[in-house]
mmCIF file of the N, C-alpha and C atoms, coordinates in Angstrom:
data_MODEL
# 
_entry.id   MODEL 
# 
loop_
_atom_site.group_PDB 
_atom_site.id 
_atom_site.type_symbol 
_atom_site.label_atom_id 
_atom_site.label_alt_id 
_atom_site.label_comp_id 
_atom_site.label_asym_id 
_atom_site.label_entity_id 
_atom_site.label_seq_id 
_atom_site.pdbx_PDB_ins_code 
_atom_site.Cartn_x 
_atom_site.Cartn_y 
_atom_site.Cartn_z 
_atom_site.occupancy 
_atom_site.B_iso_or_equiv 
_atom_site.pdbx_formal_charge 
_atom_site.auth_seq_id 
_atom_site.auth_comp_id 
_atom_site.auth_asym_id 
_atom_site.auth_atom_id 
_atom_site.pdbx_PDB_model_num 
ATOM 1   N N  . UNK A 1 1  ? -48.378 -4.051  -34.482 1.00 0.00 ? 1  UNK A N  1 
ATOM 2   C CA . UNK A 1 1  ? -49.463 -4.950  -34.157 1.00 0.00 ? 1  UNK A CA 1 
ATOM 3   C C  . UNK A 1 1  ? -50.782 -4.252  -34.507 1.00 0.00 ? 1  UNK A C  1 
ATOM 4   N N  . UNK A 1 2  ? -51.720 -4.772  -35.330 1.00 0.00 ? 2  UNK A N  1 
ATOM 5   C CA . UNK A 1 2  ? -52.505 -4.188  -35.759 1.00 0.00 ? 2  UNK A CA 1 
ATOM 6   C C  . UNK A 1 2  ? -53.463 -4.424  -34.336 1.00 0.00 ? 2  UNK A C  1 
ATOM 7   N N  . UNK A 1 3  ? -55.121 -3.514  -34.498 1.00 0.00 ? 3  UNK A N  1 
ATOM 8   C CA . UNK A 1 3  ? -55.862 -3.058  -34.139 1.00 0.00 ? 3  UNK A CA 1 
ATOM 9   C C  . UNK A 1 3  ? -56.649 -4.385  -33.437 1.00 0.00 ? 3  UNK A C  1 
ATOM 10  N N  . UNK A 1 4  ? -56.964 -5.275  -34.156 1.00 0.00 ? 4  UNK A N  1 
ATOM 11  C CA . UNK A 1 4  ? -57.905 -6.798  -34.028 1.00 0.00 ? 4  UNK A CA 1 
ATOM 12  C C  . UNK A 1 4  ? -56.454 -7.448  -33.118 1.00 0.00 ? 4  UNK A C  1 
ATOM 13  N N  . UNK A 1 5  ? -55.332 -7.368  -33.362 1.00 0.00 ? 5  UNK A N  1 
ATOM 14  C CA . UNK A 1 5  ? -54.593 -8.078  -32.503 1.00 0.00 ? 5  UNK A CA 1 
ATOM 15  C C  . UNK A 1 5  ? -54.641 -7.514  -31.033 1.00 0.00 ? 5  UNK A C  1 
ATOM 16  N N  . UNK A 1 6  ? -54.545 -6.241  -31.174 1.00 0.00 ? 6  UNK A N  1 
ATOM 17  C CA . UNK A 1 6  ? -54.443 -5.951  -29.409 1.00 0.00 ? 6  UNK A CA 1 
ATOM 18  C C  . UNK A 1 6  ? -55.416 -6.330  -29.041 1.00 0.00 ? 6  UNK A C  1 
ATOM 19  N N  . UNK A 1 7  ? -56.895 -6.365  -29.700 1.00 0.00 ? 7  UNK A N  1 
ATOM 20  C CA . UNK A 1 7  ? -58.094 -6.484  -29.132 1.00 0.00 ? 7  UNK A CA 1 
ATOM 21  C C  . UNK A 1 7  ? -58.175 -7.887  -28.691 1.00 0.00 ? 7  UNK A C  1 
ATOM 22  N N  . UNK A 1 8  ? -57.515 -8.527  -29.767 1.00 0.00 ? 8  UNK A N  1 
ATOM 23  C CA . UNK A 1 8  ? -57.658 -9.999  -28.969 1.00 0.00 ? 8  UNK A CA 1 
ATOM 24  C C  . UNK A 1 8  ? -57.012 -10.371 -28.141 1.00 0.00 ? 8  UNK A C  1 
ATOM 25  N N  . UNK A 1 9  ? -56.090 -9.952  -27.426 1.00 0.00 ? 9  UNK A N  1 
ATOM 26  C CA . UNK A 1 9  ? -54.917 -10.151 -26.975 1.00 0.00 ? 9  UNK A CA 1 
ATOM 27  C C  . UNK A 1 9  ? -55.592 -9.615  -25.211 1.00 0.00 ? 9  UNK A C  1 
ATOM 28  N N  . UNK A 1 10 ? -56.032 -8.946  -25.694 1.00 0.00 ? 10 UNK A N  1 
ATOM 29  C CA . UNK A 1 10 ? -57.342 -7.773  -24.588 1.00 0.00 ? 10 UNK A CA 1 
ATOM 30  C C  . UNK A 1 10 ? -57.958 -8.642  -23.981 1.00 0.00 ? 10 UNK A C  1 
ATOM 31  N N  . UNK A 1 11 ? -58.543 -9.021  -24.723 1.00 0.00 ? 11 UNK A N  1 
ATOM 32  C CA . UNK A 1 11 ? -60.019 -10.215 -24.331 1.00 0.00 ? 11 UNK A CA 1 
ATOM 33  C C  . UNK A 1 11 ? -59.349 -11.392 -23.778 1.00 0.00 ? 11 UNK A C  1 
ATOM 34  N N  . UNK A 1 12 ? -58.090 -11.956 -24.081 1.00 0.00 ? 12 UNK A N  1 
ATOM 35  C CA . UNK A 1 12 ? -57.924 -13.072 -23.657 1.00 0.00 ? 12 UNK A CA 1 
ATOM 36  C C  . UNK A 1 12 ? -57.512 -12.439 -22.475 1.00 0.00 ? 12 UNK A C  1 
ATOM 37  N N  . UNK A 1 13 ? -56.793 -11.581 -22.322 1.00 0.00 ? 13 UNK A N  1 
ATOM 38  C CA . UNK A 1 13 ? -56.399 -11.090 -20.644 1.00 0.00 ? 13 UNK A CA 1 
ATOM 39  C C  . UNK A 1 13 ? -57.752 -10.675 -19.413 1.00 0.00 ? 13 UNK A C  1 
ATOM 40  N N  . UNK A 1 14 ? -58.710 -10.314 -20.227 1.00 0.00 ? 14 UNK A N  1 
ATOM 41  C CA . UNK A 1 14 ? -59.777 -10.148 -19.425 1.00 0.00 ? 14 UNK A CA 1 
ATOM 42  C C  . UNK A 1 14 ? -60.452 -11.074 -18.490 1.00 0.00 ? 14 UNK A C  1 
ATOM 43  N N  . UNK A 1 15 ? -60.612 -11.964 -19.626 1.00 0.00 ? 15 UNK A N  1 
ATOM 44  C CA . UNK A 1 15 ? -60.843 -13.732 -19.393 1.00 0.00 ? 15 UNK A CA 1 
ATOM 45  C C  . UNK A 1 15 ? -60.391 -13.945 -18.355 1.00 0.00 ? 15 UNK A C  1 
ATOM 46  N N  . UNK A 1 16 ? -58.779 -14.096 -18.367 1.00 0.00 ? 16 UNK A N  1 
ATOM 47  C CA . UNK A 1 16 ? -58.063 -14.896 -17.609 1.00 0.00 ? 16 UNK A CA 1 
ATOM 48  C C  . UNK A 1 16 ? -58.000 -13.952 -16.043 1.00 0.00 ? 16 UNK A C  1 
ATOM 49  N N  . UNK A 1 17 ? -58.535 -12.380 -16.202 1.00 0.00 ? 17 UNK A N  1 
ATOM 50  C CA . UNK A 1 17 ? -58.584 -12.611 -14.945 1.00 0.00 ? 17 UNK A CA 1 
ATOM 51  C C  . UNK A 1 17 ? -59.813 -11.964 -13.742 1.00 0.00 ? 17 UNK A C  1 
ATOM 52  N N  . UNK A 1 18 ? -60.712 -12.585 -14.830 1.00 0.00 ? 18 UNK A N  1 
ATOM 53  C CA . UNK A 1 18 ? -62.042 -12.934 -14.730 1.00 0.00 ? 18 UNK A CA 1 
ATOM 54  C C  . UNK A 1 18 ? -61.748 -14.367 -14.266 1.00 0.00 ? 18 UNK A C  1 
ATOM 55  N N  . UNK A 1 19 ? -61.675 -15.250 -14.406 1.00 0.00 ? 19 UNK A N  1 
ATOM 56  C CA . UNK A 1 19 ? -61.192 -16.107 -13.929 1.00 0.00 ? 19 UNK A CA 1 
ATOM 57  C C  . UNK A 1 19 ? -60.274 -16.360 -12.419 1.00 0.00 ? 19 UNK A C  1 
ATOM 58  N N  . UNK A 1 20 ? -59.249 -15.419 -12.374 1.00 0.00 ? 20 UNK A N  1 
ATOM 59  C CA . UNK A 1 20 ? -58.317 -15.182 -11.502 1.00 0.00 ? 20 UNK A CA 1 
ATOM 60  C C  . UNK A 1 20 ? -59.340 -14.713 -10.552 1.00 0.00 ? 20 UNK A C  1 
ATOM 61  N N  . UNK A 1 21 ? -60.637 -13.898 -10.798 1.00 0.00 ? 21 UNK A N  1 
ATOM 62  C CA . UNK A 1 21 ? -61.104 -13.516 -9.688  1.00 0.00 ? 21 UNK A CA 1 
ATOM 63  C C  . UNK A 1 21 ? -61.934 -13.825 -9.185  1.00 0.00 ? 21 UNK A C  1 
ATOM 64  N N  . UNK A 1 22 ? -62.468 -14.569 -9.897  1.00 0.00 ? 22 UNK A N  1 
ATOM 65  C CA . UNK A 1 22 ? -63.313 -15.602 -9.112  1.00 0.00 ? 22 UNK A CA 1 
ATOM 66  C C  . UNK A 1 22 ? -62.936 -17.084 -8.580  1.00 0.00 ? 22 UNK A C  1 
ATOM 67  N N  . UNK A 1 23 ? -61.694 -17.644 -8.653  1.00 0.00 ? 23 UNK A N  1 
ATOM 68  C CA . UNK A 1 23 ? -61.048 -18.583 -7.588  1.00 0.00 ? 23 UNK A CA 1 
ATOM 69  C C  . UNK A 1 23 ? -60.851 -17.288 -6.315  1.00 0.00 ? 23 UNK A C  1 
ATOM 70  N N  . UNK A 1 24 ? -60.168 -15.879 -6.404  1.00 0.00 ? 24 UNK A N  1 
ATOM 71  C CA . UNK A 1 24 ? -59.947 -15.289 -5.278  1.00 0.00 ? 24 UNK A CA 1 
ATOM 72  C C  . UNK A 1 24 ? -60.702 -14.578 -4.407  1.00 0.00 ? 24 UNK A C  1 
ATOM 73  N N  . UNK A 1 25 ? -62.134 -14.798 -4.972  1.00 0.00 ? 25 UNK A N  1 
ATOM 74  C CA . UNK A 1 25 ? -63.492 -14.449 -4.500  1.00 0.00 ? 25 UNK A CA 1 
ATOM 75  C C  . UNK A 1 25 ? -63.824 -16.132 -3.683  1.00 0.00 ? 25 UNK A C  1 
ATOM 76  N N  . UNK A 1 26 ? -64.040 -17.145 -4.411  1.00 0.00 ? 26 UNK A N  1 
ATOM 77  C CA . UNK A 1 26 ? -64.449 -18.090 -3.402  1.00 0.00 ? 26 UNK A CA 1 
ATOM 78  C C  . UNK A 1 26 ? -63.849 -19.088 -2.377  1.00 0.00 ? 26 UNK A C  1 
ATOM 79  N N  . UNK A 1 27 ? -61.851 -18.694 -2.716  1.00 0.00 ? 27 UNK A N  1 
ATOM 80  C CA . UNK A 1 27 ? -60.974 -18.634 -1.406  1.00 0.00 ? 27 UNK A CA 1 
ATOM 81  C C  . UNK A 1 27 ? -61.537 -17.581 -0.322  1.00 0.00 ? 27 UNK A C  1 
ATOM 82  N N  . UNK A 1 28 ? -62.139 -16.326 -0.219  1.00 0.00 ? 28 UNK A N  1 
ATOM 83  C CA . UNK A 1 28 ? -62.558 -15.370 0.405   1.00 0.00 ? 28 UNK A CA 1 
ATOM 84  C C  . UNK A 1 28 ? -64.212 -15.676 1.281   1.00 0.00 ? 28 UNK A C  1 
ATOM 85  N N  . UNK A 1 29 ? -64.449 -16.326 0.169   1.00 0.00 ? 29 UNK A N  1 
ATOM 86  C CA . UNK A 1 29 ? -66.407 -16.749 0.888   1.00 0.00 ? 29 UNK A CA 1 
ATOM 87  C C  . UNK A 1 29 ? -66.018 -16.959 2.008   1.00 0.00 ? 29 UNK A C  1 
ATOM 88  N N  . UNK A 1 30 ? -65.124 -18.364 2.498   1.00 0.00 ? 30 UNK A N  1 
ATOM 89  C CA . UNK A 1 30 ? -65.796 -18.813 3.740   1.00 0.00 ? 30 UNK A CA 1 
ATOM 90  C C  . UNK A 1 30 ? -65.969 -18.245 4.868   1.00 0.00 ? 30 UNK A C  1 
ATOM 91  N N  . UNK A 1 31 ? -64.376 -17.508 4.547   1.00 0.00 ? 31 UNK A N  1 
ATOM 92  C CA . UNK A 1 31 ? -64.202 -16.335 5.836   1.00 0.00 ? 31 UNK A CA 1 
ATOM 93  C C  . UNK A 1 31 ? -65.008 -15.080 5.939   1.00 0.00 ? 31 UNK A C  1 
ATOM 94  N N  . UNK A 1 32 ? -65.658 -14.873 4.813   1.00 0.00 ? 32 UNK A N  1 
ATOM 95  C CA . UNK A 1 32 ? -65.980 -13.334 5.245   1.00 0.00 ? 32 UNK A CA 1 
ATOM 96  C C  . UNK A 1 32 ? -67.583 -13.345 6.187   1.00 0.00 ? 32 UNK A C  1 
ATOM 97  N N  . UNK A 1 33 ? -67.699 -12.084 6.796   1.00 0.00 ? 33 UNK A N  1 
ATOM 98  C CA . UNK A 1 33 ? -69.209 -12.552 7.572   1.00 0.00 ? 33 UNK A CA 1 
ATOM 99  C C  . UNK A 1 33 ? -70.476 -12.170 6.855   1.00 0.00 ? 33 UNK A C  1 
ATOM 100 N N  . UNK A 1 34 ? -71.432 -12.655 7.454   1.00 0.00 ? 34 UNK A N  1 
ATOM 101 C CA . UNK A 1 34 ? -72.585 -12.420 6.713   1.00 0.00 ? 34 UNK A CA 1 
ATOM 102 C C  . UNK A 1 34 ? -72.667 -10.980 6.649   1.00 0.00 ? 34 UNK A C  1 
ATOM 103 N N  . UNK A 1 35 ? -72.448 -10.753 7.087   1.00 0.00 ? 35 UNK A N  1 
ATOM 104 C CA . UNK A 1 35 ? -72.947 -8.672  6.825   1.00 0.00 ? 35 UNK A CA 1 
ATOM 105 C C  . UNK A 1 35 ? -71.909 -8.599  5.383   1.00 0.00 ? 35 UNK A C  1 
ATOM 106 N N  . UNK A 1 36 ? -70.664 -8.866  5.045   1.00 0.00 ? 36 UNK A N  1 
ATOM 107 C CA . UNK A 1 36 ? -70.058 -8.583  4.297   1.00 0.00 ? 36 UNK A CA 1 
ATOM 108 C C  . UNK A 1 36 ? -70.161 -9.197  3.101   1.00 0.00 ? 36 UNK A C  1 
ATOM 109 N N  . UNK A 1 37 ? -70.895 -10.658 3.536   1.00 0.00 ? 37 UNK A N  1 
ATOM 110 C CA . UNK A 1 37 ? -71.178 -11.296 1.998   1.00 0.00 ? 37 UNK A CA 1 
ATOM 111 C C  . UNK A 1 37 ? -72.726 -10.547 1.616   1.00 0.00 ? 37 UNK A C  1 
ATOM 112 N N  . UNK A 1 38 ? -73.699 -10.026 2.516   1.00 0.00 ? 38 UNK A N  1 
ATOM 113 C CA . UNK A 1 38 ? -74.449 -9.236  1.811   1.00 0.00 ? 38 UNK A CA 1 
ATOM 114 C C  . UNK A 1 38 ? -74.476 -8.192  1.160   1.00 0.00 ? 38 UNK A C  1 
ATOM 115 N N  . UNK A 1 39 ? -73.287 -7.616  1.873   1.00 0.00 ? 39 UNK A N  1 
ATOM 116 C CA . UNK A 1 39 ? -73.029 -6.612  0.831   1.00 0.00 ? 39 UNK A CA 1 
ATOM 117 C C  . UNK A 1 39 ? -72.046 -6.988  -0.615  1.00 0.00 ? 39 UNK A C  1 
ATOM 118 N N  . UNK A 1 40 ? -71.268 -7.788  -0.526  1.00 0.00 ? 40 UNK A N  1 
ATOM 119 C CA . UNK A 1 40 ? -70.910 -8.181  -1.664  1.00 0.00 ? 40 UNK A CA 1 
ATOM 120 C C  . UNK A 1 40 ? -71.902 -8.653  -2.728  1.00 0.00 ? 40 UNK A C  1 
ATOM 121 N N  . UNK A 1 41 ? -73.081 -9.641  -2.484  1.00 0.00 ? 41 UNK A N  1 
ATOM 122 C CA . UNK A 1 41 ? -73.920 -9.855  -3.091  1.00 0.00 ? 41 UNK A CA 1 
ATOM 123 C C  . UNK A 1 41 ? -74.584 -8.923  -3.899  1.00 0.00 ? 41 UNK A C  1 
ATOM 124 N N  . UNK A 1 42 ? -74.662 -8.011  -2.710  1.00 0.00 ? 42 UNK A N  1 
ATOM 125 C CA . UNK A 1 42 ? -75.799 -6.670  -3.359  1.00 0.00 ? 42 UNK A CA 1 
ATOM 126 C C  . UNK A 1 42 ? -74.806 -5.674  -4.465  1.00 0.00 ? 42 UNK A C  1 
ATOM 127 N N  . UNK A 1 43 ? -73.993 -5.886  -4.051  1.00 0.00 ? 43 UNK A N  1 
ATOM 128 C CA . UNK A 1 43 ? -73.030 -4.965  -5.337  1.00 0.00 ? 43 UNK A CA 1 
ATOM 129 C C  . UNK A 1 43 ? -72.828 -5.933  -6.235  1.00 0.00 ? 43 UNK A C  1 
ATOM 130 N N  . UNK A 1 44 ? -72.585 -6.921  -6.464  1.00 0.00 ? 44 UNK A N  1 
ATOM 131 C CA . UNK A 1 44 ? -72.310 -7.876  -7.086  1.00 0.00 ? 44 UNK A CA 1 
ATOM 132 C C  . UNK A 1 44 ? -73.208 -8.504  -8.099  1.00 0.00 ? 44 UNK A C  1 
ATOM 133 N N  . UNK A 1 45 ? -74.452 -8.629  -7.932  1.00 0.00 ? 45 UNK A N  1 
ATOM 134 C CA . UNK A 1 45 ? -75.904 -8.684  -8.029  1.00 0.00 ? 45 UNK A CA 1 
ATOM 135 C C  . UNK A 1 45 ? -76.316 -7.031  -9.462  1.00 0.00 ? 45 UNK A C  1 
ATOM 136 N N  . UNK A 1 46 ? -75.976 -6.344  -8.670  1.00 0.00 ? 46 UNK A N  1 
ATOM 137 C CA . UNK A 1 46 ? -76.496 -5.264  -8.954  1.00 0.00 ? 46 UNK A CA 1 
ATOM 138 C C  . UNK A 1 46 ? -75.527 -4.752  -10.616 1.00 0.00 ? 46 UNK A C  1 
ATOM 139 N N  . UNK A 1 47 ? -74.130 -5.117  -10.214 1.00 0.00 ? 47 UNK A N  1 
ATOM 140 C CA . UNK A 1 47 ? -73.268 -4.472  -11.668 1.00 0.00 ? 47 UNK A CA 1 
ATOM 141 C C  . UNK A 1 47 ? -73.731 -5.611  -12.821 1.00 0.00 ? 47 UNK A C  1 
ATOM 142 N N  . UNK A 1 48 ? -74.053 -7.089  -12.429 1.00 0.00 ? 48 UNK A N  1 
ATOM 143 C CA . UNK A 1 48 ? -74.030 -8.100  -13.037 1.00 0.00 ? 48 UNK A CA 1 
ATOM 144 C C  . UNK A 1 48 ? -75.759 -8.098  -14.315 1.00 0.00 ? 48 UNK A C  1 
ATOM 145 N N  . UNK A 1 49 ? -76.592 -7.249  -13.207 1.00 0.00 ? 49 UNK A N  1 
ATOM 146 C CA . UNK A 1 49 ? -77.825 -6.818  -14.182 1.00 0.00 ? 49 UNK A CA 1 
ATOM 147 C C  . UNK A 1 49 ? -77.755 -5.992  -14.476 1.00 0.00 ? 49 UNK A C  1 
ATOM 148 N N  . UNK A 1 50 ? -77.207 -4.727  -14.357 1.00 0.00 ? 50 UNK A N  1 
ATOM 149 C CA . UNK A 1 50 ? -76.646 -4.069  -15.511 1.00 0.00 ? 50 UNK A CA 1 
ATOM 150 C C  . UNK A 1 50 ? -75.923 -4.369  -16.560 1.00 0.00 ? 50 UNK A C  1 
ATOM 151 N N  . UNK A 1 51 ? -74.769 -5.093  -16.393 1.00 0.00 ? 51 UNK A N  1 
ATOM 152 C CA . UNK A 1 51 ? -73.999 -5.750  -17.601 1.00 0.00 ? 51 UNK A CA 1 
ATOM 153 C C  . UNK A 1 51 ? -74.754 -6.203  -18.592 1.00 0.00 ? 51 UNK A C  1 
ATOM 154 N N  . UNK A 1 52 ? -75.869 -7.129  -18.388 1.00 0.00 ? 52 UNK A N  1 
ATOM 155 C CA . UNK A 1 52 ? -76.398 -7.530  -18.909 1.00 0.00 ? 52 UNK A CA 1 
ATOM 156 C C  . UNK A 1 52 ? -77.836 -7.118  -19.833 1.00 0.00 ? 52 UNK A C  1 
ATOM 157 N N  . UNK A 1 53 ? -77.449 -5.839  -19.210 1.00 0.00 ? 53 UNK A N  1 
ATOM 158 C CA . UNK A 1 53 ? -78.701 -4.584  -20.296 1.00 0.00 ? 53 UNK A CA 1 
ATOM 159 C C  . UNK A 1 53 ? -77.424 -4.531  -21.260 1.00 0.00 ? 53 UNK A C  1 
ATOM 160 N N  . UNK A 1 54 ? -77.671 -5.621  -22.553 1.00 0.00 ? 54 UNK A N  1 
ATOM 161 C CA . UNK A 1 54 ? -77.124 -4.354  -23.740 1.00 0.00 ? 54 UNK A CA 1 
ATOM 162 C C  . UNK A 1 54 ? -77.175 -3.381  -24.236 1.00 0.00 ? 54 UNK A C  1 
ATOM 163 N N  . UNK A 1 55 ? -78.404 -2.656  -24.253 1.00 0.00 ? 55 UNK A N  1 
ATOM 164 C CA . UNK A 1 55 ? -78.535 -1.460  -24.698 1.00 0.00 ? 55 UNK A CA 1 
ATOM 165 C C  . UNK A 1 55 ? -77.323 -0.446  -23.928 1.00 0.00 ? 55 UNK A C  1 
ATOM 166 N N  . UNK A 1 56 ? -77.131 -0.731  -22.823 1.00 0.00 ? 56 UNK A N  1 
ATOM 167 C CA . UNK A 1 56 ? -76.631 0.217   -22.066 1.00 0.00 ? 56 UNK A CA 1 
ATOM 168 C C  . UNK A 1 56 ? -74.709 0.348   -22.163 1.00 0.00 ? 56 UNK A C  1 
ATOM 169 N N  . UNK A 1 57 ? -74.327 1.646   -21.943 1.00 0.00 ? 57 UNK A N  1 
ATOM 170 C CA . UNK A 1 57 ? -73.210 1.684   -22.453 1.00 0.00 ? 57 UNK A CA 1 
ATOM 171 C C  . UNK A 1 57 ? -72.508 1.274   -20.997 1.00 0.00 ? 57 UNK A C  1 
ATOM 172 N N  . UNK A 1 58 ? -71.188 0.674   -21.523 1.00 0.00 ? 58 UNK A N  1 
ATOM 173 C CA . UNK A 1 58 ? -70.138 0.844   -19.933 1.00 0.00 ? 58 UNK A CA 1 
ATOM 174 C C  . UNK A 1 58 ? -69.986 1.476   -19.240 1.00 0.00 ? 58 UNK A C  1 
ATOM 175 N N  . UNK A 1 59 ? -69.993 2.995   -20.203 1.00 0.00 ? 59 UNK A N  1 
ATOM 176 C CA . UNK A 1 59 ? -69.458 4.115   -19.559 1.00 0.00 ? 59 UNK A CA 1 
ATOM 177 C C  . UNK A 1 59 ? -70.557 4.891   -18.641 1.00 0.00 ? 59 UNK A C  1 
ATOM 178 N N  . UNK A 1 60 ? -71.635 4.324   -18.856 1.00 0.00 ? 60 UNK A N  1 
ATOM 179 C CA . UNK A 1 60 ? -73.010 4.338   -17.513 1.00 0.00 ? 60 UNK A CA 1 
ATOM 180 C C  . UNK A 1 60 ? -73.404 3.893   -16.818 1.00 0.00 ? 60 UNK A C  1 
ATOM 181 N N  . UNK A 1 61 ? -72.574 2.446   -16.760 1.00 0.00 ? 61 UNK A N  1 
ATOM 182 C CA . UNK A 1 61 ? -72.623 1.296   -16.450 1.00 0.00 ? 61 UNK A CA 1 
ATOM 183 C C  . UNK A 1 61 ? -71.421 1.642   -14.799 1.00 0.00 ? 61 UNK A C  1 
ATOM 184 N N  . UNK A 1 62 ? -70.381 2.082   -15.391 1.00 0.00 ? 62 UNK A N  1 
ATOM 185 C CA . UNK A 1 62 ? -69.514 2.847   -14.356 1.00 0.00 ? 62 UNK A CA 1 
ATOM 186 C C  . UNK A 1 62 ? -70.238 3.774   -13.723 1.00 0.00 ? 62 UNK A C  1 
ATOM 187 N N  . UNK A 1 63 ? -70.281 4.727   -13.975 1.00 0.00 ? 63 UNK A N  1 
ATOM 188 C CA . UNK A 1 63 ? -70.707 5.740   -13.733 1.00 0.00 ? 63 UNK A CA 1 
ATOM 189 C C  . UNK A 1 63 ? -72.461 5.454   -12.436 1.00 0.00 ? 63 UNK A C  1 
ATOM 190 N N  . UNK A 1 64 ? -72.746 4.656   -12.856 1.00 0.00 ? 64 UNK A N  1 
ATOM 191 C CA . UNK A 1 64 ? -73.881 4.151   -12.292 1.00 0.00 ? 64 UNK A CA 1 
ATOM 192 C C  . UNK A 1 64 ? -73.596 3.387   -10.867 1.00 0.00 ? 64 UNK A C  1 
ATOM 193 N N  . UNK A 1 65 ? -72.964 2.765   -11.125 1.00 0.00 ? 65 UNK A N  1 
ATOM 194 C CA . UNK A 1 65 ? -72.563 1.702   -10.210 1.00 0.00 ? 65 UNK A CA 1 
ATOM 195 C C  . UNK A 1 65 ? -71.288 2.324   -9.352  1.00 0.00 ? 65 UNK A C  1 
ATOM 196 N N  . UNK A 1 66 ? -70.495 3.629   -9.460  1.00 0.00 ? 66 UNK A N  1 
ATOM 197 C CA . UNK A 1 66 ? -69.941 4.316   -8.853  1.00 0.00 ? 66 UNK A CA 1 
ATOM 198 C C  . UNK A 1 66 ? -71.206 5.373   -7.278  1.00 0.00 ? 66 UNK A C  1 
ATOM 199 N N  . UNK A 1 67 ? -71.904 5.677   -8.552  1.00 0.00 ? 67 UNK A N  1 
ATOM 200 C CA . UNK A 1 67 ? -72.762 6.205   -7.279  1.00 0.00 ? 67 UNK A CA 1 
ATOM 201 C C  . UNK A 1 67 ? -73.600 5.307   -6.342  1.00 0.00 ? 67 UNK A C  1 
ATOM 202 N N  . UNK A 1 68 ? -74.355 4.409   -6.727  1.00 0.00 ? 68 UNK A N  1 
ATOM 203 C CA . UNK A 1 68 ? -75.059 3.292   -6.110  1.00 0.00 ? 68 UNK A CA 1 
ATOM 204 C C  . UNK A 1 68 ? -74.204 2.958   -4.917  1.00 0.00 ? 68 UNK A C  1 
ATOM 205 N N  . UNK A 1 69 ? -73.092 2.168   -5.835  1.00 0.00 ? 69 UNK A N  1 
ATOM 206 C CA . UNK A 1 69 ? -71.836 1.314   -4.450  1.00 0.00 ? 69 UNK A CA 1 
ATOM 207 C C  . UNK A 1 69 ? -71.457 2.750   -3.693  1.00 0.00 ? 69 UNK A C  1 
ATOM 208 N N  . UNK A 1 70 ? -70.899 3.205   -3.988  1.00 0.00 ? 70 UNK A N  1 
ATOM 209 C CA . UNK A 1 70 ? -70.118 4.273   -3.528  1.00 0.00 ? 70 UNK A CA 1 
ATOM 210 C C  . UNK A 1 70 ? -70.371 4.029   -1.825  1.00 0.00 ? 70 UNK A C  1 
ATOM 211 N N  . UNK A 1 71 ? -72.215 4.165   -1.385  1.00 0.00 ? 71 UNK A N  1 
ATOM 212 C CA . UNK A 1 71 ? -72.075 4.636   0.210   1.00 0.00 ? 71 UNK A CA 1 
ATOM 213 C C  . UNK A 1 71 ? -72.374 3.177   0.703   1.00 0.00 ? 71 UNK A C  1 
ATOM 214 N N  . UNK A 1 72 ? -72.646 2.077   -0.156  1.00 0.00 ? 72 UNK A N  1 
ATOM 215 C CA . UNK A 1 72 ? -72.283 0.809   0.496   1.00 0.00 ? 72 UNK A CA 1 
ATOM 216 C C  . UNK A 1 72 ? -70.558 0.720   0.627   1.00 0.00 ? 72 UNK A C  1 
ATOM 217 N N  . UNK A 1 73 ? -70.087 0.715   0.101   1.00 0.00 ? 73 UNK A N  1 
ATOM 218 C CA . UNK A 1 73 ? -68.309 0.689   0.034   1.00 0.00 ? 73 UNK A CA 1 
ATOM 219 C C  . UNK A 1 73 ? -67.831 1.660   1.198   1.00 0.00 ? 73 UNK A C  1 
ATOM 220 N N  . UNK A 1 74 ? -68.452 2.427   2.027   1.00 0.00 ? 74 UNK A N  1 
ATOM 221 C CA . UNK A 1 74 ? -68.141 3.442   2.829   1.00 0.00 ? 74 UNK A CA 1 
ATOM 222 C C  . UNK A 1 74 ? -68.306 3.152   3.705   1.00 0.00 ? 74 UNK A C  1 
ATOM 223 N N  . UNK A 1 75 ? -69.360 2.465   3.933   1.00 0.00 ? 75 UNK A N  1 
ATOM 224 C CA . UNK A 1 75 ? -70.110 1.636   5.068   1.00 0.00 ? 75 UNK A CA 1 
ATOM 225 C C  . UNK A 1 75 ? -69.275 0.848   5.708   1.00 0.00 ? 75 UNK A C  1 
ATOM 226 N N  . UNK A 1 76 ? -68.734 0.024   4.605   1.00 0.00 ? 76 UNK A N  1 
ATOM 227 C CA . UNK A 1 76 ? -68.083 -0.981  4.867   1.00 0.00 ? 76 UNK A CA 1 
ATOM 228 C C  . UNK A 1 76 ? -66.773 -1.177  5.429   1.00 0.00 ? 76 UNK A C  1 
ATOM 229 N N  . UNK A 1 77 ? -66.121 -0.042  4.672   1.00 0.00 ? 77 UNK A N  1 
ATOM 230 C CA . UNK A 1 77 ? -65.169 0.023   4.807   1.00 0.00 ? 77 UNK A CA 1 
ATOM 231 C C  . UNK A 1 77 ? -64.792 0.744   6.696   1.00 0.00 ? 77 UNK A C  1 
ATOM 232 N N  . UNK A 1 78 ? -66.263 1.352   7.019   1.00 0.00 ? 78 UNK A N  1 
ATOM 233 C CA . UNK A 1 78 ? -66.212 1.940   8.344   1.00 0.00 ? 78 UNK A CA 1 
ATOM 234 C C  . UNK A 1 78 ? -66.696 1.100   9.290   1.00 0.00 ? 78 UNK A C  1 
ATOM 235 N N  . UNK A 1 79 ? -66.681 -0.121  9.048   1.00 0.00 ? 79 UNK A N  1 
ATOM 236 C CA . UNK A 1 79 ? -67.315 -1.205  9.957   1.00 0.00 ? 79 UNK A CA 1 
ATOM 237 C C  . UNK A 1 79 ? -66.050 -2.233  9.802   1.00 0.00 ? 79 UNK A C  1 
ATOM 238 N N  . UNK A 1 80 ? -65.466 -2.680  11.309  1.00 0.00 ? 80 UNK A N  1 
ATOM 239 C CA . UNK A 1 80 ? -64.420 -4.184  11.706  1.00 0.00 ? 80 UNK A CA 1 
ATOM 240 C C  . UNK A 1 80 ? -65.207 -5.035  10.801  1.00 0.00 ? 80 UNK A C  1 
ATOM 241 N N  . UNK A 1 81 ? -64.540 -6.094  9.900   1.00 0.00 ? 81 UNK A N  1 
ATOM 242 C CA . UNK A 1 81 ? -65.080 -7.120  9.614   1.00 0.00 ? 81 UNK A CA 1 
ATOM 243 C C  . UNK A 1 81 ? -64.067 -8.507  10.337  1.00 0.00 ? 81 UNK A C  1 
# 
């Protein structure tokens, strides 16, 4: 399988669960509480304007958004929801 095939083959899987995760994100809205949808927002918010800097590579894009989230995700994870 050449090179352009896996890639496409890639992308359509991405898609689909890009897709997949956002029906299992807004089965999740109703229940979750406001403290937790703000923080989802704010991480959510935050990787989504980065993405959208092209200049910027993924791999800083990770790397970025690893440290940022990191002590919201800690937080969270140390708080009953």
């Amino acid at each position: 399988m050449s090179d352009e095939l896996i890639s496409q083959a890639l992308e359509g899987d991405i898609r689909m669960t890009h897709e997949r995760f956002v029906a299992a994100m807004e089965a999740r809205l109703p229940a979750m509480s406001l403290e937790m949808k703000e923080t989802y927002f704010a991480i959510l918010s935050n990787l989504v304007a980065k993405l959208e800097d092209e200049d910027k590579a993924m791999r800083a894009i990770l790397q970025e958004m690893m440290m940022e989230a990191g002590t919201m995700i800690m937080q969270t994870l140390n708080t009953s929801d």
